[in-house]
C-alpha positions as CSV (number, residue, x, y, z in Angstrom):
1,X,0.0,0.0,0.0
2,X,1.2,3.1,-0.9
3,X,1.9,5.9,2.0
4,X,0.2,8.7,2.7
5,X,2.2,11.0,4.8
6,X,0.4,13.6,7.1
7,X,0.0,16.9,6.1
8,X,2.1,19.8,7.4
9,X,0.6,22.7,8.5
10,X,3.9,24.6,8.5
11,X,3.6,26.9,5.0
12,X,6.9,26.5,2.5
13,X,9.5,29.0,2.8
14,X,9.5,31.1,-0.7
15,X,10.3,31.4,-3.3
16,X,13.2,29.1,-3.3
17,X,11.0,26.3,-1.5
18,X,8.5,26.8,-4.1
19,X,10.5,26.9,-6.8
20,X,11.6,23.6,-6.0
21,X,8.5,21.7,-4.8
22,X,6.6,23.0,-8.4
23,X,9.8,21.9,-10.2
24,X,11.0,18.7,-9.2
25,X,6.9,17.7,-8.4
26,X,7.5,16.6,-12.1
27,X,9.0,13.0,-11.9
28,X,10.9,13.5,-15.6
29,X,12.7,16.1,-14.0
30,X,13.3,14.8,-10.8
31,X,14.0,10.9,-12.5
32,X,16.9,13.4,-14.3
33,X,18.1,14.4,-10.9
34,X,18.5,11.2,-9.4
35,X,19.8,9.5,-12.1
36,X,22.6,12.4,-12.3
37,X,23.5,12.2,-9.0
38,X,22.7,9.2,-7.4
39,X,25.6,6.0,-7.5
40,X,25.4,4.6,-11.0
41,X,25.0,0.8,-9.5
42,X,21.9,2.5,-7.3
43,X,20.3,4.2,-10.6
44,X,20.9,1.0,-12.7
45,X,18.7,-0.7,-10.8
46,X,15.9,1.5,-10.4
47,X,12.6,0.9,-13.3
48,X,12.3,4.6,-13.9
49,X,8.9,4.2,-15.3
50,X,7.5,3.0,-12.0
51,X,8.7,6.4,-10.7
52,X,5.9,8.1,-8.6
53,X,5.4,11.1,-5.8
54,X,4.0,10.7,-2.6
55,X,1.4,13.4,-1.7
56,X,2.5,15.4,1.5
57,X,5.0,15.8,3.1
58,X,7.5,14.2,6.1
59,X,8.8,17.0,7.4
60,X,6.8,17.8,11.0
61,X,6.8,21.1,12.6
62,X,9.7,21.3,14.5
63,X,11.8,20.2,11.0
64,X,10.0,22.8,8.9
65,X,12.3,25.7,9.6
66,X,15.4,23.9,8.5
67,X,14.1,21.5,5.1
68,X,11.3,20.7,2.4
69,X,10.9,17.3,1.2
70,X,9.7,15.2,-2.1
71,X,9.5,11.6,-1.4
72,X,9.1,9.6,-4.6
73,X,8.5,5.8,-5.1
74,X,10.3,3.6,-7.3
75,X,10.8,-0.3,-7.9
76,X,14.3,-1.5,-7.5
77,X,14.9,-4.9,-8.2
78,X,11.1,-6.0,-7.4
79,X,11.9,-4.1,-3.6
80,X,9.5,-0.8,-3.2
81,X,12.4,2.0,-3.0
82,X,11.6,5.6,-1.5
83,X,14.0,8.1,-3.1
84,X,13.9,11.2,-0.9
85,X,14.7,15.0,-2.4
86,X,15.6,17.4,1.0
87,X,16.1,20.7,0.1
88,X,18.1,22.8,3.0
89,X,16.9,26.1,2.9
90,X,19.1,27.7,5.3
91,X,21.9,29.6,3.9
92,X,24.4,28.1,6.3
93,X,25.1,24.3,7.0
94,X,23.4,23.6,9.7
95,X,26.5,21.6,11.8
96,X,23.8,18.8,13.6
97,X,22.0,18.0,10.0
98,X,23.0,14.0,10.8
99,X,20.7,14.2,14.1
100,X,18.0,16.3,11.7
101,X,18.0,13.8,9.8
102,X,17.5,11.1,11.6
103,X,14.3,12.4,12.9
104,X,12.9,12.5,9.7
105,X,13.8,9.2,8.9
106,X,12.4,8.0,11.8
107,X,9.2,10.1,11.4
108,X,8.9,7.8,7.6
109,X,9.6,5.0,8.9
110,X,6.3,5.5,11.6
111,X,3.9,6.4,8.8
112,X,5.0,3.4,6.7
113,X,4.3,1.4,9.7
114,X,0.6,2.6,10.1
115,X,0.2,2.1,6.3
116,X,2.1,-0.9,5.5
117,X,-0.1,-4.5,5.3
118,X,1.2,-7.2,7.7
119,X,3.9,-8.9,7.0
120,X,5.3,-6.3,4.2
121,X,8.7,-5.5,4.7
122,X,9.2,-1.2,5.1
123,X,10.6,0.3,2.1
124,X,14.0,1.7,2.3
125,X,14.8,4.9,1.9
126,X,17.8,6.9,-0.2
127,X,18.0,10.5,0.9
128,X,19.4,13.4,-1.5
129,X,20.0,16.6,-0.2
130,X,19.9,19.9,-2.4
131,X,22.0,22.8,-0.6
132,X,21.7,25.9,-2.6
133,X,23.2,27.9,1.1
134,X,26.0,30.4,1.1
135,X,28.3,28.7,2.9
136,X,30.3,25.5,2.3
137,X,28.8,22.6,3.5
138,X,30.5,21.1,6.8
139,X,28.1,18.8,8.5
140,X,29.0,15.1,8.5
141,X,27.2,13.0,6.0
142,X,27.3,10.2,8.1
143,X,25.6,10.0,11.6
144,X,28.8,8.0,12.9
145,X,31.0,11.2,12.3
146,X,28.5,13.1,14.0
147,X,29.2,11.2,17.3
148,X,32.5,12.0,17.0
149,X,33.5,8.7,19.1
150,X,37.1,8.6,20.3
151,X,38.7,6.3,18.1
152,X,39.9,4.2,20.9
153,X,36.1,3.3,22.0
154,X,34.7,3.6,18.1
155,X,34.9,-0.1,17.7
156,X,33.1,-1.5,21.1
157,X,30.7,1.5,20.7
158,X,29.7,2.1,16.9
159,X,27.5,-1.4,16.8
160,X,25.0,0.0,19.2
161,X,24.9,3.7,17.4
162,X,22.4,4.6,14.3
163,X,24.6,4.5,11.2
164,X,23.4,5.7,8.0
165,X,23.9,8.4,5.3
166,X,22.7,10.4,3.2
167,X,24.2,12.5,-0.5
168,X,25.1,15.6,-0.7
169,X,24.6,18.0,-4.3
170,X,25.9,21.6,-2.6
171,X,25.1,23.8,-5.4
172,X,27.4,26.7,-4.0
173,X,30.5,24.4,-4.4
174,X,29.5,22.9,-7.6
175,X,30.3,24.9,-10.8
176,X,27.7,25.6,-13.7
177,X,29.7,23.6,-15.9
178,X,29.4,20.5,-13.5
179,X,25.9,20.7,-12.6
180,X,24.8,17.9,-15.4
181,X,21.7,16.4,-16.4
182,X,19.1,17.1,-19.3
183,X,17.1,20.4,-20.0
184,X,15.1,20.9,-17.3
185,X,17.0,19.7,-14.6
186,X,20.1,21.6,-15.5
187,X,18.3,24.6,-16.3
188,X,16.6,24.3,-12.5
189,X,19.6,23.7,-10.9
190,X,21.6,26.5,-12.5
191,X,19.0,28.8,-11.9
192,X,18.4,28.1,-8.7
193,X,22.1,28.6,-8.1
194,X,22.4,32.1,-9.8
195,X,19.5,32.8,-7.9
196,X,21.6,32.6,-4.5
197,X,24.9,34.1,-5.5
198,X,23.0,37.3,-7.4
199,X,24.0,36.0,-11.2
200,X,21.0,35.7,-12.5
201,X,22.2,37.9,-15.6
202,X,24.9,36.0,-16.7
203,X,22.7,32.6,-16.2
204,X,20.3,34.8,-18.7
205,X,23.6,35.1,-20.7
206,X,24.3,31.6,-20.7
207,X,20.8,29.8,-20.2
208,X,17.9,31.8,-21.9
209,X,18.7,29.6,-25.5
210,X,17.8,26.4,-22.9
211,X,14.4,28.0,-21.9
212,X,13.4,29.2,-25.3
213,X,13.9,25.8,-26.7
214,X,12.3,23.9,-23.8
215,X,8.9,26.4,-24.4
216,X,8.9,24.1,-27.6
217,X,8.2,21.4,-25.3
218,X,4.0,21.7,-24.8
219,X,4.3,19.7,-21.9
220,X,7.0,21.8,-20.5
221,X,4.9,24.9,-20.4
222,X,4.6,25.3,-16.8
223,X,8.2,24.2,-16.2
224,X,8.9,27.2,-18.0
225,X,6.4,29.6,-16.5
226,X,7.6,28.1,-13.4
227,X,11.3,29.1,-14.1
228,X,10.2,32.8,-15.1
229,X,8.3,33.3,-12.1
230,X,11.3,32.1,-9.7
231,X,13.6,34.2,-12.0
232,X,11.4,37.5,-11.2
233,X,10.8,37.2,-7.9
234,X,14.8,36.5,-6.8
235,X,16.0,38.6,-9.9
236,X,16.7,41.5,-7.0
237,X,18.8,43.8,-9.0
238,X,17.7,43.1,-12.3
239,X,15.7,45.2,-13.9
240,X,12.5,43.5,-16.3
241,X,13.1,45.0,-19.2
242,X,16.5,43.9,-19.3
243,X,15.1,40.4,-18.6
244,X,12.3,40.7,-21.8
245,X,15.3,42.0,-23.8
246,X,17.1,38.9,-23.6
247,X,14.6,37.0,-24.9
248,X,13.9,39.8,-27.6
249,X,17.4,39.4,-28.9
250,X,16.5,35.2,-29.3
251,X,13.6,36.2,-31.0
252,X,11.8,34.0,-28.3
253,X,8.5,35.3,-28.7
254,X,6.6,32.6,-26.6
255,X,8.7,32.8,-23.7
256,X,8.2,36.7,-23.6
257,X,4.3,36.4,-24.1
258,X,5.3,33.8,-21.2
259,X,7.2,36.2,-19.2
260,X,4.9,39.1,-19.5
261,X,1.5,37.1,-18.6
262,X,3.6,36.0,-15.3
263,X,5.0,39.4,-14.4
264,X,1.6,41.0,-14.6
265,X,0.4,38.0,-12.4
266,X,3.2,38.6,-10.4
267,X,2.3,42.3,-9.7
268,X,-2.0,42.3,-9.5
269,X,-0.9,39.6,-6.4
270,X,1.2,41.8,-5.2
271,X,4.4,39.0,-4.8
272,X,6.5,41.0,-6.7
273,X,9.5,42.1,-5.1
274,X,9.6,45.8,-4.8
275,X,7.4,46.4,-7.6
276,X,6.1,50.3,-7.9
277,X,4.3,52.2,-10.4
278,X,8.0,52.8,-11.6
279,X,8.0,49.2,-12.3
280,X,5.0,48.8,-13.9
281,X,5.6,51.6,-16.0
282,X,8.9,49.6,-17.2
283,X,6.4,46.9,-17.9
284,X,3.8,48.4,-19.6
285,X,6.5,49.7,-22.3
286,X,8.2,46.6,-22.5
287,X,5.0,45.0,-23.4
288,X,4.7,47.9,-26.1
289,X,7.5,47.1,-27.7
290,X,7.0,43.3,-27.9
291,X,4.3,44.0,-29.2
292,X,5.5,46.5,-31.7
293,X,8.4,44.1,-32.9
294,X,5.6,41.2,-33.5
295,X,3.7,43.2,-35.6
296,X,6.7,44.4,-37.4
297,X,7.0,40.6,-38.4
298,X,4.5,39.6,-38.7
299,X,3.9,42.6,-41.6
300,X,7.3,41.5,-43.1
301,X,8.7,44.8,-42.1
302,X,12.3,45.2,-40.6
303,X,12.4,45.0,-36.8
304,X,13.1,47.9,-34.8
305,X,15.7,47.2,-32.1
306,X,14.6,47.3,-28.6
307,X,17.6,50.3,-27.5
308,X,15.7,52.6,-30.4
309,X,12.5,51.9,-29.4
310,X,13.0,52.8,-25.7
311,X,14.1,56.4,-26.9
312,X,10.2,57.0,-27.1
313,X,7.9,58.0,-24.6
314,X,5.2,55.8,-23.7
315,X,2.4,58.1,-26.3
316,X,4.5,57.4,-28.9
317,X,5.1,53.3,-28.7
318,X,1.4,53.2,-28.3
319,X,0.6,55.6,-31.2
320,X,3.1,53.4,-33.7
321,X,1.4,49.9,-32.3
322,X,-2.2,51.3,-32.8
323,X,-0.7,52.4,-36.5
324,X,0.7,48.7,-37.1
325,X,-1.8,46.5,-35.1
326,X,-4.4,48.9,-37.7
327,X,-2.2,47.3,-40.6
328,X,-1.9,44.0,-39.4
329,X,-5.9,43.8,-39.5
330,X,-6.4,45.1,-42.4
331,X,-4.2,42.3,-43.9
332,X,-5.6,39.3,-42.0
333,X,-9.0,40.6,-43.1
């Protein structure tokens, strides 16, 4: 039977906790996580197709502050597997993470008791956690090294101890280059470490191509949105128009219909980070001249670039959209 953890009533930390509970929800993009980072004898045994997400979550209230969780559900071998995503939202390692740990482990291991049928073995569990912090990480990974037995005593002592570990993916210590895996999981990943260390334009730099050519990908529409949405919100010192540009330059125009429809949603639910009418004055004209440059192509005419454009005031964008939206009409008609 398959668990049903207890709801938390402890809300999500955001956005980063949000960003990665709507991302990695998906199981292709988690499946690509694991099978990156996970031992290659673990991953070969795993039947990716039987990979599934629990509902809930197994983090209780006093374990909130520090972690989120995804628990997924896989067959290994013909065993029931549980591979667990822990995302450590602190932005320093917290030193005690073994004993953490081993509370939620514990805490699993009681709901699969209530659940299981009689005589069913529990499932184990393989634990991956995502650090996106500040710091490097320092906490052991094993709960062993956490005791810290004197090695003179570690012998008569350890066989009565818990022992178990769990993997580490520190995204601070881990360079773009070597943060592998397919489209979206590399994309999620990078972003979510340019998010932290305040780079989010040079992942635009280096990323944006990605994201345009996933949005080819219908069933990767909300990945997408979902991506934007993170990359507004933490995108602190980054204007939106310089973001929209981006896109203009790829000639992306689905991702910046995309990006648009989420930044006004962003800003009429009032999550947008410091937002004012300055803001949304940036916005409004950016949405002019998107709108301007896909009328221009759509009429075959050449494109204006986005640097001329923004030498007009607002009345004048407008003006030259009503002109070519009036021409576009006429055509279609």
């Amino acid at each position: 039977m398959d668990l049903m953890p207890e709801p938390t009533q402890t809300p999500i930390h955001s956005p980063h906790d949000k960003f990665f509970k709507e991302t990695f929800s998906y199981c292709d993009v988690a499946a690509e996580l694991f099978q990156t980072w996970l031992p290659a004898p673990l991953t070969a045994g795993v039947d990716w197709t039987s990979l599934g997400l629990a509902p809930g979550s197994f983090v209780d209230e006093r374990l909130a502050e520090h972690f989120s969780d995804l628990m997924f559900m896989a067959q290994f071998r013909g065993v029931l597997l549980r591979l667990c995503l822990l995302l450590e939202h602190q932005s320093t390692p917290p030193p005690d993470m073994p004993l953490r740990f081993l509370g939620y482990v514990a805490r699993a291991f009681e709901l699969q008791q209530k659940e299981r049928r009689r005589g069913q073995p529990p499932s184990p569990i393989v634990p991956l956690v995502l650090y996106h912090g500040v710091e490097a990480w320092t906490a052991p990974l094993r709960f062993l090294d956490w005791l810290q037995l004197p090695a003179e005593y570690r012998e008569q002592l350890a066989p009565f101890q818990p022992d178990f570990g769990y993997l580490l993916l520190d995204l601070a210590r881990t360079p773009m280059a070597e943060l592998a895996g397919r489209s979206a999981c590399r994309l999620a990943l990078t972003l979510m470490k340019a998010a932290r260390e305040g780079t989010l334009l040079e992942w635009l730099a280096q990323f944006a191509p990605g994201l345009a050519e996933l949005r080819q990908q219908p069933e990767k529409v909300g990945t997408v949105r979902t991506m934007l949405r993170y990359l507004l919100q933490t995108a602190v010192n980054v204007n939106y128009s310089t973001i929209e540009e981006q896109f203009a330059r790829l000639r992306a125009e689905t991702v910046r219909g995309d990006l648009m429809s989420v930044a006004e949603e962003l800003i009429q639910k009032g999550e947008q980070r410091g937002w004012q009418k300055g803001e949304q004055e940036g916005l409004m004209r950016g949405r002019l001249i998107g709108r301007i440059q896909i009328c221009q192509d759509l009429l075959l005419l050449p494109v204006t670039a986005v640097d001329e454009l923004r030498q007009k005031v607002t009345g004048e964008l407008q003006a030259l959209l009503d002109g070519l939206e009036a021409q576009v009409r006429q055509r279609v008609s």
